[in-house]
C-alpha positions, -999 to +999 in steps of 0.1 A: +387-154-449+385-191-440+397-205-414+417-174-403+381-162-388+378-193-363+415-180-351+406-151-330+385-173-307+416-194-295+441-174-297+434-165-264+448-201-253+488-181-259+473-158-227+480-192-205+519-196-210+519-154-208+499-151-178+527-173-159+556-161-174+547-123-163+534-129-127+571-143-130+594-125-145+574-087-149+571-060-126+537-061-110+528-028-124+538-037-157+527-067-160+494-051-147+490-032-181+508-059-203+477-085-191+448-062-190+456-050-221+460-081-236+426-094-222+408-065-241+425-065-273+419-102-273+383-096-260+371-076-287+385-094-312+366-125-304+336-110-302+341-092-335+348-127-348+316-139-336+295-114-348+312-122-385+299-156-378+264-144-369+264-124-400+271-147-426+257-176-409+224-164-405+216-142-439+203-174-456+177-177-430+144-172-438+129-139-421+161-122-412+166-083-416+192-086-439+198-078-469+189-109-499+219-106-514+243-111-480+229-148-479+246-158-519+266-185-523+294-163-528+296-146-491+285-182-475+318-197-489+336-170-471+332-187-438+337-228-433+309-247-423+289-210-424+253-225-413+266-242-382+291-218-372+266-193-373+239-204-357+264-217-329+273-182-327+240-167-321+237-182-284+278-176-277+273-139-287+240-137-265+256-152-237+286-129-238+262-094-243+242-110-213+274-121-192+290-087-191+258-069-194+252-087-157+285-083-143+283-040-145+248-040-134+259-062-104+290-040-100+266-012-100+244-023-079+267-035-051+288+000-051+257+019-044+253-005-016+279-001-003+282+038-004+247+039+010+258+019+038+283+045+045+263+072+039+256+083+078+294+078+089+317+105+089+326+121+053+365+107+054+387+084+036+389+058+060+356+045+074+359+026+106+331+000+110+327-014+143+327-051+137+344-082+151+351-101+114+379-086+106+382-073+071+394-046+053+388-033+014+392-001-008+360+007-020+362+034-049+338+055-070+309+077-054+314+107-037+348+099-027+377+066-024+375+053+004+390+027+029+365+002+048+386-012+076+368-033+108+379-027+143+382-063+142+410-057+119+425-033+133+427-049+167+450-079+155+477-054+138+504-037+155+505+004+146+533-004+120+510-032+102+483-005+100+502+017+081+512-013+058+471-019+057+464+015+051+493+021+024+480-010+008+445+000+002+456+035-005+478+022-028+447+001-048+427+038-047+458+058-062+466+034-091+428+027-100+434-011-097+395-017-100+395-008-139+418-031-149+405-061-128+371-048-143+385-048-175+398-081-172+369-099-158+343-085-187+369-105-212+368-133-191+331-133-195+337-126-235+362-156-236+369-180-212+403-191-227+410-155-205+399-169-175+443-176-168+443-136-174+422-127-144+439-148-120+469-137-130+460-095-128+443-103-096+479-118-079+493-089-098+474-058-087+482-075-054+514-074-057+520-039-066+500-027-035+526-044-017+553-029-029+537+007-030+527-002+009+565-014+015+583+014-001+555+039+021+562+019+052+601+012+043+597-020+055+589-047+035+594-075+063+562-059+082+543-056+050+547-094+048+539-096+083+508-081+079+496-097+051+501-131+069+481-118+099+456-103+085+449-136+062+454-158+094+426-139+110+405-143+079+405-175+074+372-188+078+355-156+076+333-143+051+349-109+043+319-085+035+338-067+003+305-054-019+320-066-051+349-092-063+363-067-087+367-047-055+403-056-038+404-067-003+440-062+017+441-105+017+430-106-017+425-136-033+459-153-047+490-174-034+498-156-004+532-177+003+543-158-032+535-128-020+549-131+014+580-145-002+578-122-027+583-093-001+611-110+018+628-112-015+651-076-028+629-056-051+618-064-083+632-038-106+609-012-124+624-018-162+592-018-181+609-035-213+637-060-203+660-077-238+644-104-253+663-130-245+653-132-211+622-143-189+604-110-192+614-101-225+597-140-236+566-130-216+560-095-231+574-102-267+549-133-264+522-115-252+524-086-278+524-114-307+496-129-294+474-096-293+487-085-325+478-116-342+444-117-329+437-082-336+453-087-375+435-118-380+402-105-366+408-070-385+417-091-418+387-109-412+361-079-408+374-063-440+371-092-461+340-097-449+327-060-453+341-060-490+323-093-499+291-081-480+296-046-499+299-058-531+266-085-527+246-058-516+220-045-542+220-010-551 
């Protein structure tokens, strides 16, 4: 193995340049899927590394479950510097089961919340809450999706910027845009080299709610004009969304690029432009990265498992 099992844990740095380059150049709903996939191939494979490092690097410890013959010479010289690696990996690997373990039981947690709030209100998709703070969110999961919209919000849009509100949220309900932001948030918490990979699938999902709400709408000027006033009557107030992995019609993300974004023609809806372009560079790039990761990290787990195999006593 050598060195190669170390790789896996910054490889994750190529999601930085990819992140930027498909926000950029991708369609939002494919660069959707390209990113949160990415995140969760790149994910598991650092975790997998680190359990490989928690293996070998703590057989030779006195106590440990394993067995005798996984702490030889022979497997430790599988891994570089095994003793420090390993025991460095015992707290990274805790802190990642404890991270994500968190962030679902908070998810949880908040989504009964919120459903329970809404329990006594009429049993319909939108759910008018009479409020001055305007805010609006697409809250899915439990008995039904639905759409949590303030009077406070609704009073500062015209009827045509409600349907652009409405279409929005809808839009984050039909395409399930909570799993990958979900999905892409746990890897976060596995590896913050992904951090870049959230941000960029939050602007992202973002994005393609406005286009779903423009082509519903078939405007995409009052789209854009309701995005900037519903985030100019935001500003400064504490939106009461029950969850961060729960989208919000101002999301979080550069609102100029989306507004500009909207005034713009269309982006086209080629999934897989020629490489020598933009897009093809971001996907091409993005697909080497995960495929190296996942080889490396695969390469490394069935060395290991060989060398552990053939140590073990019969």
């Amino acid at each position: 193995m050598g060195v190669f099992v170390f790789l896996p844990l910054v490889l994750p740095l190529t999601a930085w340049p990819v992140s930027r380059l498909a926000t950029q150049h991708l369609h939002p709903r494919t660069a959707t899927v390209l990113l949160s996939t990415v995140a969760a191939v790149m994910a598991l494979c650092s975790t997998l590394c680190l359990g490989l490092l928690v293996v070998v690097g703590t057989a030779q410890l006195p106590g440990n479950p394993l067995p005798d013959g996984w702490s030889d010479p022979q497997v430790r010289a599988s891994v570089p510097y095994d003793e420090i690696a390993g025991k460095a990996a015992i707290p990274a690997l805790l802190a990642v089961v404890a991270g994500c373990g968190r962030l679902l039981w908070r998810l949880r947690r908040v989504r009964g919340q919120a459903h329970a709030a809404l329990a006594g209100l009429r049993d319909t998709t939108v759910a008018v809450l009479p409020a001055a703070e305007p805010y609006a969110y697409a809250l899915p999961g439990g008995p039904r999706d639905r759409i949590v919209v303030s009077t406070g919000m609704l009073d500062c849009l015209d009827p045509r910027e409600r349907r652009a509100l409405f279409a929005h949220e809808r839009a984050h309900l039909t395409a399930r845009h909570h799993r990958p932001l979900l999905l892409v948030r746990l890897a976060a918490r596995a590896n913050p080299f992904l951090l870049p990979l959230w941000t960029a699938v939050s602007y992202v999902t973002e994005r393609w709610a406005d286009e779903e709400a423009a082509e519903r709408v078939g405007s995409r000027r009052t789209v854009a004009r309701a995005i900037g006033k519903a985030a100019l009557v935001s500003r400064g107030t504490r939106t009461p969304s029950p969850s961060p992995v729960l989208t919000a019609f101002a999301a979080p993300g550069p609102l100029p690029r989306r507004v500009a974004a909207l005034l713009a023609p269309p982006p086209t809806a080629r999934t897989w432009p020629p490489l020598f372009t933009g897009a093809g560079l971001a996907l091409w790039s993005a697909a080497a990265g995960s495929a190296l990761s996942a080889l490396f990290s695969a390469n490394s787990a069935v060395t290991l498992l060989l060398v552990l195999h053939a140590a073990t006593p019969l």
